[in-house]
N, C-alpha and C positions, 0 to 999 in steps of 0.2 A: 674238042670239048675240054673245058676247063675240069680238072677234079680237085672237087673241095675235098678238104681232106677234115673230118667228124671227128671231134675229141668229146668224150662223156666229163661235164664239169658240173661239182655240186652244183643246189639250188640256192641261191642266196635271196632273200625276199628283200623291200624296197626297207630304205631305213625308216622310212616313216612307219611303217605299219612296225617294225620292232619298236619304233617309240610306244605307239599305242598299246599296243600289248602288254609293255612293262606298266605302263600308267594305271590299266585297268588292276593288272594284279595290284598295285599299289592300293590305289585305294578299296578294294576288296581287305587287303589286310590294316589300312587305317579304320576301317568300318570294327572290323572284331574286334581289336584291342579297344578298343571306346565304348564297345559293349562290355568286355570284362570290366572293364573299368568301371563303369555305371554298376555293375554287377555287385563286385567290389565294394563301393563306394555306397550302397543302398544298403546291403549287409551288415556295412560298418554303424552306419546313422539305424540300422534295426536293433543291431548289438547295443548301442552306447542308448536309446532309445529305454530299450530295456531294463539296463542296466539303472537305468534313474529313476524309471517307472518302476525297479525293485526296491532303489532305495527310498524313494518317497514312501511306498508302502510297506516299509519294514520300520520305517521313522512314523508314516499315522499308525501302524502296530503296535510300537513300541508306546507311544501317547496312550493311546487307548486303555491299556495294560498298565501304563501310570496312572490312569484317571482311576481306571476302574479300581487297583491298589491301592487309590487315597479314599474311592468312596466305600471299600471293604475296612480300612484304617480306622474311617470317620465313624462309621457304624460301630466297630465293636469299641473304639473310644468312649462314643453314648451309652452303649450298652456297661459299660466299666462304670459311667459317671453314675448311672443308676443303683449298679451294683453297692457302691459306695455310699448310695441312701438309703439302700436294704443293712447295711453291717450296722451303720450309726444307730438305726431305729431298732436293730434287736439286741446293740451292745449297750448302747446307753439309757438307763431309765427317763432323762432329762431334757430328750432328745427333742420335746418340744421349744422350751425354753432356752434349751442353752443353742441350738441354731437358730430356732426363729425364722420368720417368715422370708420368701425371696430365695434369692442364692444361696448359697450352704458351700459353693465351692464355683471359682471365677478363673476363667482361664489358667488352668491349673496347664501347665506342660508335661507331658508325658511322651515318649517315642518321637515320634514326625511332628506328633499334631498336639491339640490342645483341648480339654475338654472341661465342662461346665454342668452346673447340679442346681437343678432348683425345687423347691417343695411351694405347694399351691394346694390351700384349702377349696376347694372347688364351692363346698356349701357356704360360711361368710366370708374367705379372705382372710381366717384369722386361724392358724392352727395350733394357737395358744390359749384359745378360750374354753378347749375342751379336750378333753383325754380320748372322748368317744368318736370326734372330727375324722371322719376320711380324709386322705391325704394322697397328694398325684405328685410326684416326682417327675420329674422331667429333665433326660440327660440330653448334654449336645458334645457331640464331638468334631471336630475341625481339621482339616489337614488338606491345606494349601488351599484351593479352591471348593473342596470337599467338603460337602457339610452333612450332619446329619443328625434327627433331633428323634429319643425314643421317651416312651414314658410309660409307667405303670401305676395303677391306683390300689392305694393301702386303706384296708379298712379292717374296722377294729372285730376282736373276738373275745369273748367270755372263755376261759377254760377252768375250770377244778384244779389248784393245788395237787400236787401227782403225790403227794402224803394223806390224800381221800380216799388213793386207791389202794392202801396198806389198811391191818387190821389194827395196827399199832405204829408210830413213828415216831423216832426221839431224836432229835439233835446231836444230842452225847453216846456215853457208851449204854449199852443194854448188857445187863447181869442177868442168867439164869442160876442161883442157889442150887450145891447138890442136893440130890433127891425132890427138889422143888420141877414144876412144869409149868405151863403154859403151849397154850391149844388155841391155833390159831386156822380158824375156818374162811373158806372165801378172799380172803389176801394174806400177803407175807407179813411177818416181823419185820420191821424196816428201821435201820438207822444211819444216818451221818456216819460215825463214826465205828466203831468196836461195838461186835454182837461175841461174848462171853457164856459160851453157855458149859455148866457143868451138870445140867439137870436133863430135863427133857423139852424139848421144843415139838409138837404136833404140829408139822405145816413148813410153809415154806419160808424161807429168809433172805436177806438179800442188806448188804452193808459192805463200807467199804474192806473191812475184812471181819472174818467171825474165825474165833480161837476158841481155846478146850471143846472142841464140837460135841462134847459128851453125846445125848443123843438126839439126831435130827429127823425125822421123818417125810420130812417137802426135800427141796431142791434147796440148793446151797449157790445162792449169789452173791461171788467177791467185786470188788472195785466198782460197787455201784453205782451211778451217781449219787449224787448229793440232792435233795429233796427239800425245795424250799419252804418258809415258815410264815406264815402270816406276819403282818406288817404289827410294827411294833404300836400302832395307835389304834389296832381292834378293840386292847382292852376297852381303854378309854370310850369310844365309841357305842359299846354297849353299854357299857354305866351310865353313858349321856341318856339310853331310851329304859331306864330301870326304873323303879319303885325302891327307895332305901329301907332297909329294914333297920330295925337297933343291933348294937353288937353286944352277943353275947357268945358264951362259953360252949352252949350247947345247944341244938333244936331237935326237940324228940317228939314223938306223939302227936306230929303234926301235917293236916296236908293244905298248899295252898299252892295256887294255880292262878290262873287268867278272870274267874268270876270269886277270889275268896284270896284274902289278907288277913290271917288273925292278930296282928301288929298296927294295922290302919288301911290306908289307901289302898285302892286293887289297881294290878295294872293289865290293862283289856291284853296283851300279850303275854302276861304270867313271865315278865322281866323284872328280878328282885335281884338288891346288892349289899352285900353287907360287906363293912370294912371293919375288923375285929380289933383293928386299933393293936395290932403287934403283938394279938393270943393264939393262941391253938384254940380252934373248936372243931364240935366232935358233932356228928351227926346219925340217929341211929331211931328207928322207927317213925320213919317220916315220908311220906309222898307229894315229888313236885313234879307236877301237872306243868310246867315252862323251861323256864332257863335262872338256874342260879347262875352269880356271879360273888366270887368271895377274892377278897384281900386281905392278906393275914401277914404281909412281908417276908421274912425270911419262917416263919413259924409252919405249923401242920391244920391243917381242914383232912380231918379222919371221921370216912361213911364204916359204917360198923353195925356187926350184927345184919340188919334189916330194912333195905332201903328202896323204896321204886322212884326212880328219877327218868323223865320221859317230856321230851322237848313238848311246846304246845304248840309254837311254831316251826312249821317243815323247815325254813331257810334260818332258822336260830341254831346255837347247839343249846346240849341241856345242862352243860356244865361249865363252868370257866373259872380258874382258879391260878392267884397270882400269888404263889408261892410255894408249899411242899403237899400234895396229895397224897393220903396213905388210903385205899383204897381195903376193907376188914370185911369186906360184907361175907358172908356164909351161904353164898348162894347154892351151893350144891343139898344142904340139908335144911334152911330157913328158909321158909315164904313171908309175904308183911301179911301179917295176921289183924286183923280189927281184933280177933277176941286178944291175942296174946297182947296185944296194946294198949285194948278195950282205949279203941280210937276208929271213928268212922273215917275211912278213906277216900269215899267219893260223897263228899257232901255237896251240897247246891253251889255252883260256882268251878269246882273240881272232879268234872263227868271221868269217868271211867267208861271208854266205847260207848259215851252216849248218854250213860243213864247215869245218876245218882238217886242215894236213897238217904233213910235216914237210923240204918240199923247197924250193925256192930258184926256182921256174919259174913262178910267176903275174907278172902284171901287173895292178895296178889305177887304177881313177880317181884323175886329178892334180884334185881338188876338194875344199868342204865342201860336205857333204849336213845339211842341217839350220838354225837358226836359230845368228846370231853375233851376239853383244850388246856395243860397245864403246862403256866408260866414259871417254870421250877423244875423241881423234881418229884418222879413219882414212883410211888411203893406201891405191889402189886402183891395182897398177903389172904393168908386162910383159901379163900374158894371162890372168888369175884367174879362176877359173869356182866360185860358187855357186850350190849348188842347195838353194834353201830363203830364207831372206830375211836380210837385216842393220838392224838398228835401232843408229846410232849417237848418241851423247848429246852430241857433238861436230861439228865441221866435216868435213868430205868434201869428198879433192882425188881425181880420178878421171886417172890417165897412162897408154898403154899401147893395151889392146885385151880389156876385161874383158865380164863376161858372169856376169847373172844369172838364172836362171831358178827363178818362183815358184811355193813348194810351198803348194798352200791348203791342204793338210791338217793346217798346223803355226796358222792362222785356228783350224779346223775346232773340232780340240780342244788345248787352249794351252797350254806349257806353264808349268808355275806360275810364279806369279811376273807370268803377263806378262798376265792379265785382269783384267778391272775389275770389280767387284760393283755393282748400282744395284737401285734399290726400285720396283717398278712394280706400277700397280694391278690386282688380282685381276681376270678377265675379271669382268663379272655380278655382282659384291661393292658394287657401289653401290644404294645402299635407303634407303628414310625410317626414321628408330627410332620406337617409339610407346612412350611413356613407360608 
């Protein structure tokens, strides 16, 4: 027998199947990297995705935030163009005329934007034909594409002169004399200028400053304002609706009113004016049932002794005098006596509470009831008693032992002449306009 002689020798497989085998791992490892890759590559286009979808919306943000910052700009622009027809109208008395109807203010620049003012009579289109016209303002403001149009309606008001709501008021300086007084009930002593007292004042005060305080018994008001004065054409105004009397030196012993003239004409308002042609007259046992008006120029119109003076008309005053008022009456110890006169005081035409008679037996108040308005200066002497208030346009010496006491009903409702007109915005009348 032949012996084969067995040798142990690795195993080596065919080459073919190690080709296959390297192939398959192959492409098993082309397959993964093509997935990172994809992986990768999808990531990146999320990221860059992203990132543009953040800046678009950080850019319509930022737009948004401009728009909305020119339509915030636009608004308070209008709101400024209005404001600007509010100042004119409470600074200028003329504010009718001297703007005039339309624009008042045309693309004016301001900040970013640009803004506009316009005044519109809503009742005829004219806001020069009347003092009493309501009036619409209407502002616009602009700012780039930004518009925006506000408006508000002014309409008129009636107020009382704030010298209605004093018991005394003077332009100039006010003097109290020592050991002299003055008694001031229901409102202050009020001046423009220097309140002087070396006497005694009852009540309260109020002026731009008050020196020697001698004695005050109210409250003490410095740096007052300033309290303004009727318009320099009231005189005139009331003269136009008078009855002329003759001028003379003196009227005594006399009473005339709204139904009685002992000189001629009646005037159904008891408005009489006498111009004394550049005398002093002196006035002293006499009762007027109206409103005097005197003109004496630089000279004195002196109530003395005994006098009842008492508007007839509520919206008149009862006194007005254009030149120096010395004010004598003795109202603390004198009444107007018919006998001490032997003069009837309420005759037919000149009622007293109603009634008139025809006898010589009454007594009445040594005072004036109602508002006295002097175009001068005025002397405040003896024991003078008003009831109702005084506005003087002049200086005020106070001698004696006087006494005012303050009627607010003459505030209340005014009589002409002596309120102020001003333009104030409709309650709820403020709105956006929408073109």
């Amino acid at each position: 027998m032949l012996e084969i002689a067995s040798h142990s020798m690795p195993y080596d497989p065919p080459a073919v199947n190690r080709q296959q085998g390297g192939l398959a791992r192959g492409i098993h490892g082309h397959r993964r990297s093509a997935s990172a890759y994809l992986v990768v590559l999808a990531s990146a286009v999320l990221v860059t995705v992203i990132g543009i979808s953040a800046c678009l919306l950080q850019r319509v943000q930022l737009h948004g935030a401009q728009a909305g910052m020119a339509r915030e700009t636009a608004r308070v622009l209008a709101r400024s163009a209005v404001e600007i027809g509010l100042l004119r109208v409470e600074t200028k008395s003329d504010w009718r005329t001297l703007y005039g109807n339309g624009f008042w203010v045309t693309d004016q620049p301001l900040g970013a934007g640009i803004l506009s003012l316009e005044a519109v009579d809503p009742s005829d289109g004219d806001i020069t034909d009347s003092e009493s016209d309501s009036v619409l303002l209407i502002g616009t403001g602009v700012v780039g594409e930004a518009r925006h149009c506000a408006q508000v309606m002014l309409t008129e008001v009636i107020e009382p002169l704030a010298a209605l709501r004093t018991s005394l008021h003077a332009s100039g300086d006010i003097s109290v004399k020592a050991a002299d007084s003055i008694r001031v009930t229901g409102a202050p002593l009020s001046g423009n200028l220097t309140i002087s007292n070396d006497g005694t004042i009852y009540g309260d005060v109020e002026a731009v400053q008050v020196t020697s305080k001698g004695t005050i018994t109210g409250s003490i008001t410095q740096n007052a304002a300033s309290k303004d004065l009727p318009p320099t054409s009231l005189f005139d105004d009331y003269v136009a609706k008078a009855t002329v009397l003759p001028s003379t030196d003196v009227i005594e012993n006399e009473a005339f009113g709204p139904g009685r003239n002992p000189w001629g004409m009646v005037n159904a308002d008891g408005v009489y004016y006498m111009n004394t042609a550049g005398r002093d007259v002196t006035i002293r046992g006499v009762r007027i049932y109206g409103t005097l008006i005197i003109d004496c120029g630089n000279k004195h119109v002196r109530l003395e002794e005994a006098d009842f003076l008492q508007n007839y008309r509520l919206t008149y005053p009862a006194l007005i005098v254009r030149g120096n008022l010395e004010l004598k009456c003795r109202s603390d110890s004198y009444s107007l006596s018919e006998a001490s006169y032997a003069t009837n005081f309420n005759p037919s035409g000149v009622a007293y509470d109603g009634l008139t008679d025809g006898d010589t037996l009454d007594d009445y108040p040594n005072e004036v009831r109602g508002l006295i308005h002097v175009i001068g200066t005025l002397k405040m002497m003896e024991s003078a008693r008003v009831r109702g208030l005084i506005i003087c346009d002049g200086t005020v010496s106070i001698e004696g032992a006087n006494e005012i006491v303050h009627d607010p009903t003459i505030a209340e409702d005014p009589p002409e002449g002596y309120e102020t007109t001003r333009m104030i915005e409709q309650p709820g009348s403020w709105r956006q306009v929408v073109d």
